[in-house]
PAMAR-652342 format. One line per 3 residues: number of its first residue (from 1); their letters; for each residue x, y, z of C-alpha. Coordinates in steps of 0.5 Angstrom, whole numbers, padded with zeros to 4 digits. Layout:
N
NUM) A) X/Y/Z; ...
***
This chain:
632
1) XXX) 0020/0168/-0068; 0022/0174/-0063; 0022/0168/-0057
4) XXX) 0026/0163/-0062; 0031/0168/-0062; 0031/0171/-0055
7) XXX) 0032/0164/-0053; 0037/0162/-0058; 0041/0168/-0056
10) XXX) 0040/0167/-0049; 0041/0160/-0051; 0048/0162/-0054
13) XXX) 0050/0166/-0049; 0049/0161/-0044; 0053/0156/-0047
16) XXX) 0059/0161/-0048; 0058/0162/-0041; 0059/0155/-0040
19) XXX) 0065/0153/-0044; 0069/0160/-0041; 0068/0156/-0034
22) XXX) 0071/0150/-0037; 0076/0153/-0040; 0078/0156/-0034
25) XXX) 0078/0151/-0030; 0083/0147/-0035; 0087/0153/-0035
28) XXX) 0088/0152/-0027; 0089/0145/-0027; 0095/0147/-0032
31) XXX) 0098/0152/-0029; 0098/0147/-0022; 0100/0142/-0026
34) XXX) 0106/0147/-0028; 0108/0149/-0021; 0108/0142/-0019
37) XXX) 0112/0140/-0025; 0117/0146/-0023; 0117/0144/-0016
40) XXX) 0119/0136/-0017; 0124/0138/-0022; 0127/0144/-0017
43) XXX) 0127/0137/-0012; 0130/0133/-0016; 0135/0137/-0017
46) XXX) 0137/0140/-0010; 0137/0131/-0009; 0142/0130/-0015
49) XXX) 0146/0137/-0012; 0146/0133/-0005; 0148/0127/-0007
52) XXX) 0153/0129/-0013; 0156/0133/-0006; 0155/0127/-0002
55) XXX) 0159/0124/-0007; 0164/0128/-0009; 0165/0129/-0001
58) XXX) 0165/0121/0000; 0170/0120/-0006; 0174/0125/-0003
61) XXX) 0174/0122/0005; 0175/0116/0001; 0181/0118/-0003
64) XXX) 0184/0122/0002; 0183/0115/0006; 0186/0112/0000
67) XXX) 0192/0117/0001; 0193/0117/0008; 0194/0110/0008
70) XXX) 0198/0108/0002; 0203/0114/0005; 0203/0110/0011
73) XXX) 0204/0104/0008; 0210/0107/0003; 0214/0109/0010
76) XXX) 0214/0104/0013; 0216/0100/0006; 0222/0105/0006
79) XXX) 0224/0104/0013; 0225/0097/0013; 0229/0097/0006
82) XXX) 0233/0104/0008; 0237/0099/0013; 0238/0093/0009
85) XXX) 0242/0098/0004; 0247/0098/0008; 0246/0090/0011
88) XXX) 0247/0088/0004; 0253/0093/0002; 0256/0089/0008
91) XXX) 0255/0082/0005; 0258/0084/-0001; 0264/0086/0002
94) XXX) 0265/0080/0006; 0264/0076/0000; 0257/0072/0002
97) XXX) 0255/0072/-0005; 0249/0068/-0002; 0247/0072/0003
100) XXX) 0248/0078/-0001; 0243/0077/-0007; 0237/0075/-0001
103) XXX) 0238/0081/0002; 0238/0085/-0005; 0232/0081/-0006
106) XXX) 0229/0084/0000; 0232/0091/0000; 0228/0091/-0007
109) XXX) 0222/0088/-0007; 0221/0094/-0001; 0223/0099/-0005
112) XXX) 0217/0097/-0011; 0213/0096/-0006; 0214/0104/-0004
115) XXX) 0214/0105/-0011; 0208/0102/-0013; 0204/0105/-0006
118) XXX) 0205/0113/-0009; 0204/0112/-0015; 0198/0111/-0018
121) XXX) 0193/0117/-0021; 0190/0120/-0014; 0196/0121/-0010
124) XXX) 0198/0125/-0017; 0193/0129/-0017; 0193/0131/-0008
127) XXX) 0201/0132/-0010; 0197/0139/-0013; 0194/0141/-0007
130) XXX) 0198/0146/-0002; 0201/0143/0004; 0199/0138/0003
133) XXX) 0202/0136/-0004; 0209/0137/-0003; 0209/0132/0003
136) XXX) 0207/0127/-0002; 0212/0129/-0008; 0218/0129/-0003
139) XXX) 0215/0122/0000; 0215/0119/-0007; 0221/0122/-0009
142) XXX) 0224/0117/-0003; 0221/0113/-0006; 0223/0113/-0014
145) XXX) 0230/0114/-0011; 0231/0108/-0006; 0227/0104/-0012
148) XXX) 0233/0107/-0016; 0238/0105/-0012; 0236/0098/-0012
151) XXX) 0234/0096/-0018; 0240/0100/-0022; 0246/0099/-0016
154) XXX) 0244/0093/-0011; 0241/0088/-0015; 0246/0088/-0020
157) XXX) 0252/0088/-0016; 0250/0083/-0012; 0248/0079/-0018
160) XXX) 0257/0080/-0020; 0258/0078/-0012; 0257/0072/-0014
163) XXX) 0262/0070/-0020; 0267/0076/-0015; 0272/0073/-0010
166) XXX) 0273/0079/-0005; 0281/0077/-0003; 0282/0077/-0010
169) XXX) 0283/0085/-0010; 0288/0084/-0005; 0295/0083/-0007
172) XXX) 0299/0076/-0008; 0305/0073/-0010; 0307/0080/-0012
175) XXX) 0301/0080/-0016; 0294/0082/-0018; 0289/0079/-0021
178) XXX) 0286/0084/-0025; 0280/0080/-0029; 0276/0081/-0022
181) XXX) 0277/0089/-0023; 0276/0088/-0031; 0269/0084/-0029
184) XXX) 0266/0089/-0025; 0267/0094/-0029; 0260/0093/-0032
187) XXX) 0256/0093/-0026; 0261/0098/-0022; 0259/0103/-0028
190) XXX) 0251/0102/-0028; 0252/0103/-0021; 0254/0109/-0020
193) XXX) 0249/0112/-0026; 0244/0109/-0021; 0247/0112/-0016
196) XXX) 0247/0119/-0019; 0240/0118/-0022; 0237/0117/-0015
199) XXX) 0242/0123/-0012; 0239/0127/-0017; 0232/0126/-0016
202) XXX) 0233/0128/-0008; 0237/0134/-0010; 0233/0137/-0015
205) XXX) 0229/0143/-0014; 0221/0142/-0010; 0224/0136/-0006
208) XXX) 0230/0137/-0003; 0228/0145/-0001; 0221/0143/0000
211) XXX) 0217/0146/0007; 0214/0139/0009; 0213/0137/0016
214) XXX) 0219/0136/0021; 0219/0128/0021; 0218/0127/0013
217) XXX) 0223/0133/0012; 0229/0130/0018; 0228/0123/0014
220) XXX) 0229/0127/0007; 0235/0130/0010; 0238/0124/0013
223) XXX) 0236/0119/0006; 0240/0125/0002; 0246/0125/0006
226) XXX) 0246/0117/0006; 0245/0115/-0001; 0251/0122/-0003
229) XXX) 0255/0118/0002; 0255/0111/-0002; 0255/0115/-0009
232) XXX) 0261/0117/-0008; 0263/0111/-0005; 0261/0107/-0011
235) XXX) 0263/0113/-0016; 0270/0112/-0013; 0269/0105/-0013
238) XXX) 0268/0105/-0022; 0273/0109/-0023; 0277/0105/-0020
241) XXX) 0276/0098/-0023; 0276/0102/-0030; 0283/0105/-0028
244) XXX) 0286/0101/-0025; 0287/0095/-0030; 0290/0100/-0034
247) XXX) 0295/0102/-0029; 0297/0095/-0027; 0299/0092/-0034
250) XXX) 0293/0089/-0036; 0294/0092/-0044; 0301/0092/-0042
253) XXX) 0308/0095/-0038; 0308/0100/-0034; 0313/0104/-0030
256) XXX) 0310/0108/-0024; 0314/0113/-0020; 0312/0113/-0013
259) XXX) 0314/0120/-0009; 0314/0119/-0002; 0313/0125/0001
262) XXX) 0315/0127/0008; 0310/0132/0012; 0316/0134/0017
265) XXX) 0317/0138/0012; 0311/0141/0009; 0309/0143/0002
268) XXX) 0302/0144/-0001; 0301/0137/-0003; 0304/0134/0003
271) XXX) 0311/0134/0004; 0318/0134/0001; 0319/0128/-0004
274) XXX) 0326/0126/-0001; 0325/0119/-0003; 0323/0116/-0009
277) XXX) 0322/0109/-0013; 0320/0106/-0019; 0315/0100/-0020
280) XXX) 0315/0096/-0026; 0307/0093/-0027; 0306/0088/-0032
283) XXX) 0299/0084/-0033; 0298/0086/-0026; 0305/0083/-0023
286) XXX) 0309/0089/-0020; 0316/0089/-0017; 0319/0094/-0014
289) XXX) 0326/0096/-0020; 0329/0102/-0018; 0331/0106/-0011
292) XXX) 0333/0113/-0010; 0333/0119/-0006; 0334/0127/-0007
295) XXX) 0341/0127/-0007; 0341/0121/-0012; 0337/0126/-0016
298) XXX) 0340/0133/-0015; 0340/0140/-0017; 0338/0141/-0025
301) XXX) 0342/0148/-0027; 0335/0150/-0029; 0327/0148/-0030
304) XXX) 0327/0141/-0033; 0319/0144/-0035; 0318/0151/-0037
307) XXX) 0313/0153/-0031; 0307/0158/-0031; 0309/0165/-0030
310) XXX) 0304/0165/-0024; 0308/0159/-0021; 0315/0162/-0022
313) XXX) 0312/0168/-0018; 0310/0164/-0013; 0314/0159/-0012
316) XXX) 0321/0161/-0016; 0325/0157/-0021; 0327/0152/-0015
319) XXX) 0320/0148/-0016; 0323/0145/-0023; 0329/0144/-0021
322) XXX) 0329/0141/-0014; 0325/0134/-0013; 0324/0136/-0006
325) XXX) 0321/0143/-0009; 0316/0139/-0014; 0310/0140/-0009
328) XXX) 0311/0147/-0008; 0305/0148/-0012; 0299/0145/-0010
331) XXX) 0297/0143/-0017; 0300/0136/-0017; 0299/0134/-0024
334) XXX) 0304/0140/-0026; 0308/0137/-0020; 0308/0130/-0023
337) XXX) 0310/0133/-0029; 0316/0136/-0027; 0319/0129/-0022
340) XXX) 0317/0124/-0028; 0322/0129/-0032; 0327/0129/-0028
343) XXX) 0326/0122/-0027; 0327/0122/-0035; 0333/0126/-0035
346) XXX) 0337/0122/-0030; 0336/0116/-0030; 0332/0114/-0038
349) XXX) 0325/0112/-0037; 0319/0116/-0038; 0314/0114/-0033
352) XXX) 0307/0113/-0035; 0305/0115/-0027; 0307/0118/-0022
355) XXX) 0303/0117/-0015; 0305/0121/-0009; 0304/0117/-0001
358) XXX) 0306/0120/0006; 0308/0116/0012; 0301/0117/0015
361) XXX) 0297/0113/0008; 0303/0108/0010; 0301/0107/0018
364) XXX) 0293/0106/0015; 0296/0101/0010; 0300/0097/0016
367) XXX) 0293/0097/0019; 0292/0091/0013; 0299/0089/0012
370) XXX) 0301/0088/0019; 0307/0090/0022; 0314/0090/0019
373) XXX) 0321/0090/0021; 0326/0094/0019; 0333/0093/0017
376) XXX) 0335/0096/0023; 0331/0091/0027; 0326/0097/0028
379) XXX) 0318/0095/0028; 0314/0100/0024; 0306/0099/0025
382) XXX) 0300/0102/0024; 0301/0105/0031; 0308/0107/0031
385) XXX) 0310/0108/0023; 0308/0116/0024; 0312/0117/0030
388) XXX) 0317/0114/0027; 0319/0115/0021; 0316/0123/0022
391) XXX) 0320/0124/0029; 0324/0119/0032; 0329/0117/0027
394) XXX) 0332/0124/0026; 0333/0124/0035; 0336/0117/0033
397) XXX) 0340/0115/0027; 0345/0120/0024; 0344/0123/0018
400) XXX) 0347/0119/0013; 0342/0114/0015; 0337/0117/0014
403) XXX) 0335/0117/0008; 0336/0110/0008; 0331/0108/0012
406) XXX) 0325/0111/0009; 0328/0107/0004; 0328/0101/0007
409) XXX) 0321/0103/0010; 0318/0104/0003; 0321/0098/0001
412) XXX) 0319/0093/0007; 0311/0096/0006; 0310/0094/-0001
415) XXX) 0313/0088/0000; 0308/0087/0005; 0303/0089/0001
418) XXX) 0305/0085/-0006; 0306/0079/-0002; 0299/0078/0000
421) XXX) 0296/0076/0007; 0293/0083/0008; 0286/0084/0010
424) XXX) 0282/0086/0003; 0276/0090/0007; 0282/0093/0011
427) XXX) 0286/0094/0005; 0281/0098/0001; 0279/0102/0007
430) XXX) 0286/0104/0009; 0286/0107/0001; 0280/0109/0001
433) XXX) 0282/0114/0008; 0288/0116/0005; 0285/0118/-0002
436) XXX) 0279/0122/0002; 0285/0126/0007; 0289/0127/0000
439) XXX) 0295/0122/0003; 0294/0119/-0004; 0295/0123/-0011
442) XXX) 0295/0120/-0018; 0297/0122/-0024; 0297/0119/-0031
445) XXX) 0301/0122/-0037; 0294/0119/-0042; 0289/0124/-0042
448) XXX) 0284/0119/-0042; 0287/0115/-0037; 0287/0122/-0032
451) XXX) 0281/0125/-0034; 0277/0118/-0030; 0281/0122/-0024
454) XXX) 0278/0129/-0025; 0274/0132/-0020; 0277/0126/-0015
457) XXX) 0282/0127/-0009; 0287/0123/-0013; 0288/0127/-0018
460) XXX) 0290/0133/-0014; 0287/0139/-0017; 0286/0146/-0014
463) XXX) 0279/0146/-0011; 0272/0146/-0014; 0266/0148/-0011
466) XXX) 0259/0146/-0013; 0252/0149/-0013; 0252/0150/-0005
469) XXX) 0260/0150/-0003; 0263/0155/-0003; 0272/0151/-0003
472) XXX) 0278/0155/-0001; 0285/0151/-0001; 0290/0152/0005
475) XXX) 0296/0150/0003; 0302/0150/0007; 0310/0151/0006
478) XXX) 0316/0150/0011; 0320/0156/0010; 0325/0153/0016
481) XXX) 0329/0149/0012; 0327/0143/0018; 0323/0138/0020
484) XXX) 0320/0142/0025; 0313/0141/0022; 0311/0135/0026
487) XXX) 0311/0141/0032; 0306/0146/0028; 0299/0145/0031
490) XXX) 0294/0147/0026; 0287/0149/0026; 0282/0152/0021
493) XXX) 0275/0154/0020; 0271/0158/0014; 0264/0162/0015
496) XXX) 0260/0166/0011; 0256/0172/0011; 0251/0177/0008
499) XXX) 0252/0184/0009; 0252/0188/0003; 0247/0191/-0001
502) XXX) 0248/0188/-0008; 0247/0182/-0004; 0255/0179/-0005
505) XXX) 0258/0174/0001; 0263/0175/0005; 0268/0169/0007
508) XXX) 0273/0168/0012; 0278/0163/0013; 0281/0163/0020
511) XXX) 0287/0159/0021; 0291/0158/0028; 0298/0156/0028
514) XXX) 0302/0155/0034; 0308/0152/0035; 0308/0146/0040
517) XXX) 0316/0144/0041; 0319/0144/0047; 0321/0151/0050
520) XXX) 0328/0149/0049; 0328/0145/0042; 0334/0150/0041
523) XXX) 0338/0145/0044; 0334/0139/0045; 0333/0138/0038
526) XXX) 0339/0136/0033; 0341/0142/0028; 0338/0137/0023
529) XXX) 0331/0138/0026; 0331/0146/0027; 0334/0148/0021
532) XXX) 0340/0151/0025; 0338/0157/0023; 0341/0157/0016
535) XXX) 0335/0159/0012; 0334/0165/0017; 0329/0162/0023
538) XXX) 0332/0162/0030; 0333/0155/0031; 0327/0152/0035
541) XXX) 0322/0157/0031; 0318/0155/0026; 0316/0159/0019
544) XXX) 0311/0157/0015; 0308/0160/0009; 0300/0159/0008
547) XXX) 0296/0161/0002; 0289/0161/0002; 0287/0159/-0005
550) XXX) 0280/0163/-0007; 0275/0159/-0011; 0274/0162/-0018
553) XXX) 0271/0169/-0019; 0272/0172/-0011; 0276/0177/-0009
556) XXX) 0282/0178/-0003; 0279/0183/0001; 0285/0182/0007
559) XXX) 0288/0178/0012; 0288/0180/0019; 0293/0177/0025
562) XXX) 0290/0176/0032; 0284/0180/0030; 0289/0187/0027
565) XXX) 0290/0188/0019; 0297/0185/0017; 0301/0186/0011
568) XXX) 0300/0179/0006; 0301/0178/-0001; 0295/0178/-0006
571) XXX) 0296/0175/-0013; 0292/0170/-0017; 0294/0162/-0019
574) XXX) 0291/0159/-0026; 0285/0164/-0024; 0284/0163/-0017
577) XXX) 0285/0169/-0013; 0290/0168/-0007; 0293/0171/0000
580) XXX) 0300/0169/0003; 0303/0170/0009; 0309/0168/0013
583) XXX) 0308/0166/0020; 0315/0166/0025; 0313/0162/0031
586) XXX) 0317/0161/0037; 0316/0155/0041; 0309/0156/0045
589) XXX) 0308/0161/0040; 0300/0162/0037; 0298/0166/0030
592) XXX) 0290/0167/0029; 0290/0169/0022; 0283/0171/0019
595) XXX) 0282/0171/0011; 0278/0175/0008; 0274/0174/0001
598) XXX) 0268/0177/-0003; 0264/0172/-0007; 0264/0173/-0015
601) XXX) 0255/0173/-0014; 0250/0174/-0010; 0248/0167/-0008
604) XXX) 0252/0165/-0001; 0254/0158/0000; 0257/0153/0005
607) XXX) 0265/0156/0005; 0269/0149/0004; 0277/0148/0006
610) XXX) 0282/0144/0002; 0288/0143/0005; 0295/0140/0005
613) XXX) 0295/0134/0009; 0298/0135/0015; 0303/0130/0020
616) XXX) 0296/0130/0025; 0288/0131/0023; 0287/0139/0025
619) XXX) 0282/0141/0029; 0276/0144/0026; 0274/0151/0029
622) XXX) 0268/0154/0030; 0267/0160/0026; 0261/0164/0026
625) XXX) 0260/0170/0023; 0256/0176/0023; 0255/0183/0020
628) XXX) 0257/0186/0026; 0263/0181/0027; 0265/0181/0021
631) XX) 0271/0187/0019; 0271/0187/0011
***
């Protein structure tokens, strides 16, 4: 029994030994079969990790490929419709309806073409990049305002083209046809908006102060002074066809009283108004009814207006009782006011415009007209009407006769221009010059009428700035009692700088008056010209008043003459803060004055001047300020 036993016993532990050897075996294989698992699917993913970043940097190459050459392409778009703009502009103007909707055709299928090209998700997302994504915000926002520009201004005007005869705007037979005017109003209005939109998508922040490179930026600069050009352009253009109609008759009479100013004699909004005339328009006919001078005109016992307190203590009573006064102030709408009053008063009809013209806006109009003989057989032309009218007729015509022949001149050139035969494109340019250089001002006794010209040339405001300008208005004043001004030489410049720790700029006006008369005008020029000294200056001297208007909020902070402390008038005007000076010059004599103004906030901006429209263009100074060089 024992042996059975045993051997059982030796027999059980036999075969345990047996299952341990197998089950250790079995654990091996399972624990080599984990770690191979591990491996396999360390492996796996290491390639799933190489790939996916393979991927992510082809995608990327790939991408930025994408972007490169849409970015390319989209330039290159642009750069073929930027000048076909100004080609199609062109067109319209020349009337070629045709040719102009082809080129508007072209100009905008460029245009979506660049839209199109920087459009789309991918150059969404590497506009979020540094460095980069500002280059691709700047160049799709070129993109989005050419587009805009097409679509909303050219197209359109070049489909009204068509059904618009451009020598219809030009007078004939005393008259002009207003539905050219009354059918483009329309179009003429979504262009503007589409020129305003497109300014705006430039101007705003992150595109038109952007860091992007030299070439993108030069191009972005250009584009911006380009399309602000023709916004403006097309802004005068829709306020013109929208006022336009009404002030000819075309909702029925009108009486319009013309103020032609004489720059021999400065005032502020050009010179002394000593002839006058009324219009008659109706329907678009227009006749010239009723002449007169300031002598027909007088002197009023006292103010046909009452006038602001601050324009009494500027420029006295005389302003509102004087016709050749009117103009003191530089703000035309009162000095309309107060000629249509007078006009009223003395001969019964209340003027529903006035609009004042010099000689120069008249030589830019002969320019169209072609030239016209006088009754005194003289021929006025664009060449020769300044010199003329502004110098040659007081050497050459007797006082008594004078008046006469501004007359004359007046009536020869609105003849010349109601009659037809001008060069419409002439015709427009030499308005829209006059109107820029402020030889042209209007004024409507409807307020809704008026408000189409606010912020405008025309209107005859006192300056407004902007967010990046800074104005100051320059006026001038004979202070003679003469027609020396055609001898004052007139040159200014503005600068700004910021010195101070609170961070306000610093202004300066700088003016140069020299007086250019012969060294013996004394007795070479008549009494008539130099005053003759009745008003208290030697004659052959000049004296001018000059005040340098402040925008809104800044402070005077002293006038200098020749670079030394001179006593000057600070006061204010309708809020703008203002110096005055008076200048006495004898012939070949210069004055430097520098005015100084401290802005009203911590932001300095581009100092801008307005000035009184002179005989001859002033040259502009170069001013360039420094904390050193500046003495406030």
């Amino acid at each position: 029994m024992t042996p059975i036993s045993g051997g059982s016993e030796s027999s059980s532990r036999n075969h345990g030994d047996g299952a341990s050897d197998r089950h250790g075996e079995s654990r091996t294989r399972s624990h080599h079969h984990h770690r191979s698992s591990k491996t396999r699917r360390r492996q796996r993913r290491k390639r799933i990790i190489t790939w996916t970043i393979v991927g992510v940097a082809a995608a990327l190459v790939l991408s930025a490929a994408w972007v490169g050459i849409r970015a390319v392409l989209a330039t290159n778009e642009l750069q073929a419709a930027v000048p076909l703009a100004s080609r199609a502009q062109d067109t319209i103007l020349a009337g070629d309806a045709e040719q102009a909707k082809a080129t508007a055709d072209e100009f905008a299928g460029h245009a979506a073409s660049a839209v199109s090209l920087t459009g789309d998700p991918i150059w969404w997302l590497y506009e979020r990049l540094p460095l980069l994504g500002p280059n691709l915000e700047v160049l799709r926002s070129l993109a989005a305002s050419v587009d805009r520009v097409a679509q909303g201004a050219v197209l359109p005007l070049a489909e009204a083209a068509g059904g618009v005869d451009v020598a219809a705007f030009a007078p004939a037979g005393g008259r002009i046809d207003l539905q050219p005017m009354i059918d483009l109003q329309e179009p003429m209005g979504r262009a503007a908006g589409a020129f305003d939109a497109a300014t705006a998508m430039v101007e705003r922040p992150g595109v038109a102060d952007a860091e992007v490179i030299a070439p993108l930026a030069d191009a972005r600069d250009e584009y911006l002074a380009l399309v602000t050009e023709a916004r403006d352009t097309v802004d005068a253009a829709d306020r013109a066809v929208t006022l336009l109609p009404s002030m000819l008759g075309a909702e029925g009479p009108r009486d319009i009283l013309l103020l032609f100013q004489n720059n021999a004699e400065l005032r502020s909004l050009g010179g002394v108004s000593s002839a006058l005339a009324l219009v008659h328009a109706e329907g678009g006919a227009l006749s010239m009814t009723q002449q007169a001078d300031s002598g027909d005109i007088g002197r009023f016992r006292d103010p046909v207006v009452a006038l602001p307190i601050e324009t009494r203590a500027l420029w006295g009573d005389n302003t509102a009782r004087y016709i050749q006064d009117v103009n003191f102030t530089p703000q035309f709408p009162l000095a309309a006011t107060i000629a249509r009053e007078m006009w009223k008063q003395r001969f019964g009809t209340e003027v529903q415009s006035v609009v004042a013209v010099d000689p120069v806006m008249l030589s830019y109009l002969l320019a169209a007209t072609g030239p016209v003989t006088l009754d005194t057989d003289d021929v006025i032309s664009a060449d020769n009407a300044v010199q003329f009218l502004l110098v040659d007729v007081y050497a050459r015509y007797p006082v008594a006769q004078q008046d006469a022949i501004f007359a004359d001149a007046a009536a020869k050139a609105f003849g010349a221009l109601t009659a037809g035969g001008a060069d419409p494109r002439a015709l427009v340019e030499a308005l829209a010059k006059a109107g820029s250089e402020r030889r042209i001002l209007v004024w409507n006794a409807d307020v809704e009428e008026q408000a189409v010209l606010s912020g405008t040339t025309l209107a005859g405001e006192l300056p407004a700035g902007s967010e990046t300008e800074q104005a100051f208005g320059l006026y001038f004043n004979d202070m003679t009692g003469s027609k020396m001004d055609p001898y004052l030489d007139v040159q200014f410049g503005a600068d700004a700088v910021t010195c101070r720790n609170d961070r306000l700029p610093l202004y300066e006006v700088h003016v140069t008056l020299t007086n250019t008369a012969p060294a013996d005008a004394a007795t070479s020029l008549s009494s008539y010209v130099t005053g003759g000294g009745d008003y208290g200056t030697p004659p052959g001297s000049i004296t001018t008043s000059v005040h340098v208007y402040g925008e809104l909020g800044s402070y005077n902070l002293g006038v200098l003459l020749n670079d030394q402390p001179v006593g000057y008038h600070p006061t204010s005007d309708t809020g703008y803060t203002l110096s005055k000076v008076v200048s006495q010059l004898a012939p070949g004599e210069s004055a430097t004055y520098r005015f100084g103004f401290l802005g009203g906030e911590p932001v300095q901006k581009q100092p801008v001047i307005e000035s009184t429209p002179l005989v001859d263009a002033p040259e502009i100074l170069g001013v360039a300020l420094s904390c050193e060089s500046a003495v406030w």
